[in-house]
C-alpha positions as CSV (number, residue, x, y, z in Angstrom):
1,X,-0.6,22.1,14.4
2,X,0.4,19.5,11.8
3,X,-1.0,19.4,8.2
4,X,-2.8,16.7,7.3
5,X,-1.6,14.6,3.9
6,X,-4.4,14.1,1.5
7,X,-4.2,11.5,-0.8
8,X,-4.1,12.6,-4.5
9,X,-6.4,9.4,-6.6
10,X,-5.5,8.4,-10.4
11,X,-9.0,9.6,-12.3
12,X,-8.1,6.3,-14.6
13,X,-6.8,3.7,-15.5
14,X,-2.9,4.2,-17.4
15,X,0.2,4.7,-15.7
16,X,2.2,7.3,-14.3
17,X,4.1,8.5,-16.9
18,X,6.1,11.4,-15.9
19,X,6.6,13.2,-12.4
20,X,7.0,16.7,-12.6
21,X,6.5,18.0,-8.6
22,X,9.3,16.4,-6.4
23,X,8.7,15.5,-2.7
24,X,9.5,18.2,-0.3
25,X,8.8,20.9,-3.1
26,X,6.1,23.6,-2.2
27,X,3.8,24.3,-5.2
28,X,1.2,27.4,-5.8
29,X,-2.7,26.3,-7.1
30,X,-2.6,24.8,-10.1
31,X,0.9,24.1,-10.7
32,X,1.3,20.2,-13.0
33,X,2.5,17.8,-10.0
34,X,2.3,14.4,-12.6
35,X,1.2,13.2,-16.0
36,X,-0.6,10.1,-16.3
37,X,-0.8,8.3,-19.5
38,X,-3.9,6.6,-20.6
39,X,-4.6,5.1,-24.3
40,X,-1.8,6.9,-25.6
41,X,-3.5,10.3,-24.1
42,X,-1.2,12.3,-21.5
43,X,-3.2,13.8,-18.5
44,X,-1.7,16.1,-16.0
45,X,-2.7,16.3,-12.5
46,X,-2.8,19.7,-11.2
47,X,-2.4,21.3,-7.6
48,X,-6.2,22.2,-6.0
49,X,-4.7,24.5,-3.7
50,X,-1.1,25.2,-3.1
51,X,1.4,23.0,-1.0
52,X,3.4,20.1,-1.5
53,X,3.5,16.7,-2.4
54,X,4.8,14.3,0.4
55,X,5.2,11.1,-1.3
56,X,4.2,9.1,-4.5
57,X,3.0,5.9,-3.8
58,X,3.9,4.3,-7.4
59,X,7.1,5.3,-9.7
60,X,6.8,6.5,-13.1
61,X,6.3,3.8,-15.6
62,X,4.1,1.8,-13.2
63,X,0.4,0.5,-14.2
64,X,-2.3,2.3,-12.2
65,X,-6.1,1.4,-11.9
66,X,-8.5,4.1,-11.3
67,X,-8.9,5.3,-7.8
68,X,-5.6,3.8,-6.9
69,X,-3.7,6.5,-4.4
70,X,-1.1,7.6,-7.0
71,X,0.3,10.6,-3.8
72,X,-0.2,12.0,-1.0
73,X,0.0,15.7,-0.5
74,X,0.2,18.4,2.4
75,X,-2.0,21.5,1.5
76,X,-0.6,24.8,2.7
């Protein structure tokens, strides 16, 4: 049976400052998958459970609005 890809939402407005977890790369609970920067504050964005991410839906740098699907991810 195939995985599902859940879609990982930006918790605010900023932008995607810094990708840490590459597409393809498996990742244990709680492992930093990407920072988002949001007035001047630097928020990472943690693995829930462990898998990997699929795709990002935005590159770093690029504005983001709150609730905007920033990845998707495939839980283990």
């Amino acid at each position: 049976m195939t995985k599902q890809a859940i879609p990982i939402l930006a918790e605010t407005t900023g932008s995607l400052w810094k990708i840490v977890a590459q597409p393809g790369e498996h990742h244990p609970a709680g492992a930093e998958l990407f920072v988002l920067e949001s007035m001047k504050m630097e928020i990472p964005v943690e693995a829930e459970v462990s898998g990997t991410i699929h795709e990002y839906h935005v590159a770093e740098g690029d504005v983001i609005e709150e609730g905007q699907v920033v990845a998707t991810f495939i839980p283990d």
